[in-house]
C-alpha positions as CSV (number, residue, x, y, z in Angstrom):
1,X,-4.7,-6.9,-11.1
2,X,-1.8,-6.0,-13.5
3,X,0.9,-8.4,-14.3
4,X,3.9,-9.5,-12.5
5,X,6.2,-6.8,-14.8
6,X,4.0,-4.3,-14.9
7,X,3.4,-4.2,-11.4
8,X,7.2,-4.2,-10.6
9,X,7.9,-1.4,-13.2
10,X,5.4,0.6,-11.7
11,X,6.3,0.1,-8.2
12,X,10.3,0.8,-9.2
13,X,9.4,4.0,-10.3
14,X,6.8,4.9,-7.9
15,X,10.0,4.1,-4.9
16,X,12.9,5.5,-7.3
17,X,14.9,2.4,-8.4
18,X,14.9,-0.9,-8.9
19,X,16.2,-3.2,-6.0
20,X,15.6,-7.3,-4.9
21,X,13.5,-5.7,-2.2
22,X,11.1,-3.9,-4.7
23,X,10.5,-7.7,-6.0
24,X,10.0,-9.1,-3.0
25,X,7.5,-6.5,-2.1
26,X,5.5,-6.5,-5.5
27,X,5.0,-11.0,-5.2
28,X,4.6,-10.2,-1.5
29,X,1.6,-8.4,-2.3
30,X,0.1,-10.2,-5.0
31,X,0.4,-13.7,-3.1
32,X,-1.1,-12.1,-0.6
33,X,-4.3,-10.3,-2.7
34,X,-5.0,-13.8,-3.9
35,X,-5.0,-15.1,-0.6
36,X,-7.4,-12.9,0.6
37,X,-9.8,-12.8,-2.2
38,X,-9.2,-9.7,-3.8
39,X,-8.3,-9.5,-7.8
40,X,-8.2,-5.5,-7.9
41,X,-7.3,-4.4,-4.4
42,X,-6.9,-0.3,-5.6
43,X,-10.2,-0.6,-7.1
44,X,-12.7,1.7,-4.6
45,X,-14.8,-0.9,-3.2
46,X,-11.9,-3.5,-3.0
47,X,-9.7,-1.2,-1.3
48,X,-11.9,-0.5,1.4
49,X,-12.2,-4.1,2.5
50,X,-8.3,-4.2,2.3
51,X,-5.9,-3.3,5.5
52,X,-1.9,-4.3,5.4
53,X,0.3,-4.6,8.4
54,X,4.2,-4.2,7.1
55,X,6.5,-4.9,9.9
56,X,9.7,-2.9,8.0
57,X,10.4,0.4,7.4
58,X,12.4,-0.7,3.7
59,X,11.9,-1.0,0.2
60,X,9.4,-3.8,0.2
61,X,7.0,-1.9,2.2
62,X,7.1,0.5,-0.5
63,X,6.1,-2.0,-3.0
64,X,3.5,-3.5,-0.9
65,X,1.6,-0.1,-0.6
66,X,1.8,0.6,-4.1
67,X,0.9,-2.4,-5.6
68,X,-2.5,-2.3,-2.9
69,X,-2.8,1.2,-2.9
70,X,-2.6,1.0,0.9
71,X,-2.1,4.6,2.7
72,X,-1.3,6.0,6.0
73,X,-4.0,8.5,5.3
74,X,-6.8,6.6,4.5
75,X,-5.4,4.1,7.6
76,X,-5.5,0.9,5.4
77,X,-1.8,0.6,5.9
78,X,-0.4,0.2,9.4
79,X,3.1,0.0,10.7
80,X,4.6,-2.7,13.2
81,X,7.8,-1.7,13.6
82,X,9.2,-5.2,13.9
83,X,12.1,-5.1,11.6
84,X,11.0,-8.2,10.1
85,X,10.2,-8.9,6.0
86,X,6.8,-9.5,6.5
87,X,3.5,-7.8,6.0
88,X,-0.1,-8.9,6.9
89,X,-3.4,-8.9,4.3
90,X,-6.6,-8.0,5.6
91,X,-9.9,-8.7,4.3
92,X,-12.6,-6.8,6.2
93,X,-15.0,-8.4,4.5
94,X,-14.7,-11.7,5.1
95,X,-12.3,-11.6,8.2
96,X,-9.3,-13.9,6.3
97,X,-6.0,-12.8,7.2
98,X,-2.7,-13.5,5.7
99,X,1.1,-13.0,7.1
100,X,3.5,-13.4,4.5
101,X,6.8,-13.3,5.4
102,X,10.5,-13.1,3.4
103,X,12.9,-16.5,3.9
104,X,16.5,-15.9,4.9
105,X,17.0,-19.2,2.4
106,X,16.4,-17.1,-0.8
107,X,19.3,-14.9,-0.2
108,X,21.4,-18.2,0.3
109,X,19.7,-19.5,-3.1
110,X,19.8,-17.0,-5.5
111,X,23.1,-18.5,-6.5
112,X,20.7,-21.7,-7.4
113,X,18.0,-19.7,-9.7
114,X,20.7,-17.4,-11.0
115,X,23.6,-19.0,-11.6
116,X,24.8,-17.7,-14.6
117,X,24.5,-13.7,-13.1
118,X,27.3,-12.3,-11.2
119,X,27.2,-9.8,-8.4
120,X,25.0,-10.5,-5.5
121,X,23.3,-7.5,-6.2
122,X,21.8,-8.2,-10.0
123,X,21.7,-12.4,-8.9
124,X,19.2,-11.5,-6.1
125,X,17.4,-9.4,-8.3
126,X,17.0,-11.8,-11.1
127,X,16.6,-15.2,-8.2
128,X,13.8,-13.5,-6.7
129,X,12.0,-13.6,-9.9
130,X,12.3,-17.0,-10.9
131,X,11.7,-18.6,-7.4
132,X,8.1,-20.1,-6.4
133,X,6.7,-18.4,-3.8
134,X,7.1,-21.4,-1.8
135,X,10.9,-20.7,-1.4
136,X,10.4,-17.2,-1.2
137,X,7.9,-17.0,1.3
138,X,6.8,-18.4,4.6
139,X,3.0,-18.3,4.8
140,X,0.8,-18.2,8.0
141,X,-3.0,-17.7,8.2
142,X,-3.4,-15.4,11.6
143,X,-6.3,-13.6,13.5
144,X,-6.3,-9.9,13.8
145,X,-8.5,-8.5,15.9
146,X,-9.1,-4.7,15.1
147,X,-11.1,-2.3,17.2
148,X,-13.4,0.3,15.9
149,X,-11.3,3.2,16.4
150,X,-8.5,1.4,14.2
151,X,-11.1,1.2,11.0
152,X,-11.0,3.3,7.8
153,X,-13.2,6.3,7.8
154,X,-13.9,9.5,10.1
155,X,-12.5,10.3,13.8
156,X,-14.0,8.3,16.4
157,X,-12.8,10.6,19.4
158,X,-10.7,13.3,19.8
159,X,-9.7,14.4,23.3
160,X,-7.0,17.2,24.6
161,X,-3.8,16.1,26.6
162,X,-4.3,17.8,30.2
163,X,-0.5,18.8,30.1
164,X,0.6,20.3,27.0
165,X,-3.3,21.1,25.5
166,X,-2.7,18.8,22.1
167,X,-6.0,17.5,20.4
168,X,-5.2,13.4,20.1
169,X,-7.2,11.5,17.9
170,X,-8.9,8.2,17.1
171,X,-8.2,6.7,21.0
172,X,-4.2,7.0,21.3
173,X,-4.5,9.1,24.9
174,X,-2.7,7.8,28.0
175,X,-4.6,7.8,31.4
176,X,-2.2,7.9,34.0
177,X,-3.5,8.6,37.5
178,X,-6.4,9.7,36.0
179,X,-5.0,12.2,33.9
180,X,-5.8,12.1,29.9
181,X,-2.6,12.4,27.8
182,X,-1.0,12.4,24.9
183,X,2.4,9.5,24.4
184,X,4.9,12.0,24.1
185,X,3.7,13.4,27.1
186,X,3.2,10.1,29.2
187,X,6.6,8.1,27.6
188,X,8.5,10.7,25.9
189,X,8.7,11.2,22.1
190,X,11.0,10.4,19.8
191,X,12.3,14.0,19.6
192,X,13.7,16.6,22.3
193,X,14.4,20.3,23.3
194,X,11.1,21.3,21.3
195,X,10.9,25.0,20.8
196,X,8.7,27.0,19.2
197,X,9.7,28.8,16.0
198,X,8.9,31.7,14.1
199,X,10.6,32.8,10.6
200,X,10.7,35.7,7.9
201,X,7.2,35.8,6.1
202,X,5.5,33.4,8.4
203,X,2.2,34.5,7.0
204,X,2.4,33.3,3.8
205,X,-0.2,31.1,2.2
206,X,-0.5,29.6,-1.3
207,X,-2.7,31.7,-3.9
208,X,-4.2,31.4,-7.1
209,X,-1.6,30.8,-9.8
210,X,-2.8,33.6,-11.8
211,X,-2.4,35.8,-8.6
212,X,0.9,34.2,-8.5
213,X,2.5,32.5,-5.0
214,X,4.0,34.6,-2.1
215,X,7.5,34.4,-1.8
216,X,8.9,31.0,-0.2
217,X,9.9,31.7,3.3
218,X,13.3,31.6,4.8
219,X,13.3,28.4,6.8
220,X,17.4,28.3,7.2
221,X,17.8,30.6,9.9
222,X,14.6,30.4,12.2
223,X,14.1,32.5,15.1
224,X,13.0,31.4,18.4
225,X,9.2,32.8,19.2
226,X,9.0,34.9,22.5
């Protein structure tokens, strides 16, 4: 694994600045790669014995990803929206599991390991740095138990929601009363008044760059389909 600075550099610009959470994230996931046995976690056959629970939706979960090389896509990195500053390190492997998680105390002792910065801002940012992770961090060894359909690799099952027709993947359907379907259909969904739209030059696809690109759709005013 790369060092401590390089790791933050690259993670700043990977996420677009440079913040206390992007430091946080970066020695959030390095404590927890050690702790879980794994010395190049983006490596190909390290990665795939890695999966991370982060429980925000914030700049450290940023850093976390990149510094494991974590995705969404390749379902290593999962999402507990919690709200918390805290993320979970999985080794597949060997079944250890970490849950790191940020202490409120830092923030009040940044003043402590950065006394001679002003602005809470840039003292965090330089704090964070200089603390052990044993005032940064809380540290628990937990259990998580992961069924097969929640693994890396290829679609386990897909099956169709009997109300609006919508393939649903990898064993996220609903039964109720005996009726397969999909969450937004069974508890609502996060959006609302969902209609379907059409737009000028709906049929374009990319081409060839030497056959040059189609010309990029009007999305600003989009018509309703009949």
């Amino acid at each position: 694994m790369n060092n401590f600075e390089t790791l933050l550099e690259g993670s700043a610009g990977a996420h677009g600045h440079l913040c206390p959470g992007q430091v946080v994230g970066v020695r959030m996931a390095m404590l927890g790669c050690r702790l879980i046995d794994l010395d190049e976690p983006t490596r190909h056959d390290q990665i795939k014995k890695l999966i991370v629970y982060v429980e925000m939706d914030r700049c450290t979960a940023d850093a976390v990803a990149y510094v494991t090389g974590v995705k969404l896509g390749r379902r290593s990195l999962k999402f507990a929206d919690y709200g918390i500053m805290a993320a979970t390190f999985v080794n597949l492997e060997i079944g250890k599991a970490f849950r790191i998680l940020s202490t409120e105390e830092a923030r009040s002792l940044a003043a402590v390991y950065a006394p001679e910065i002003t602005g809470r801002h840039a003292r965090q940012l330089a704090a964070y740095q200089r603390m052990p992770d044993c005032v940064l961090f809380r540290v628990q060894q937990v259990q998580v138990r992961l069924a097969e359909y929640e693994l890396p690799g290829p679609t386990r099952r897909k099956t169709s929601c009997s109300h609006c027709g919508q393939m649903v993947r990898d064993n996220r359907e609903v039964v109720r009363g005996g009726r397969v379907l999909c969450r937004p259909c069974a508890d609502g969904a996060y959006y609302s008044h969902a209609l379907e739209i059409s737009w000028p030059d709906m049929n374009w696809v990319p081409k060839p760059p030497d056959e040059g690109e189609s010309p990029v759709s009007d999305l600003s005013h989009p018509s309703i389909a009949i």
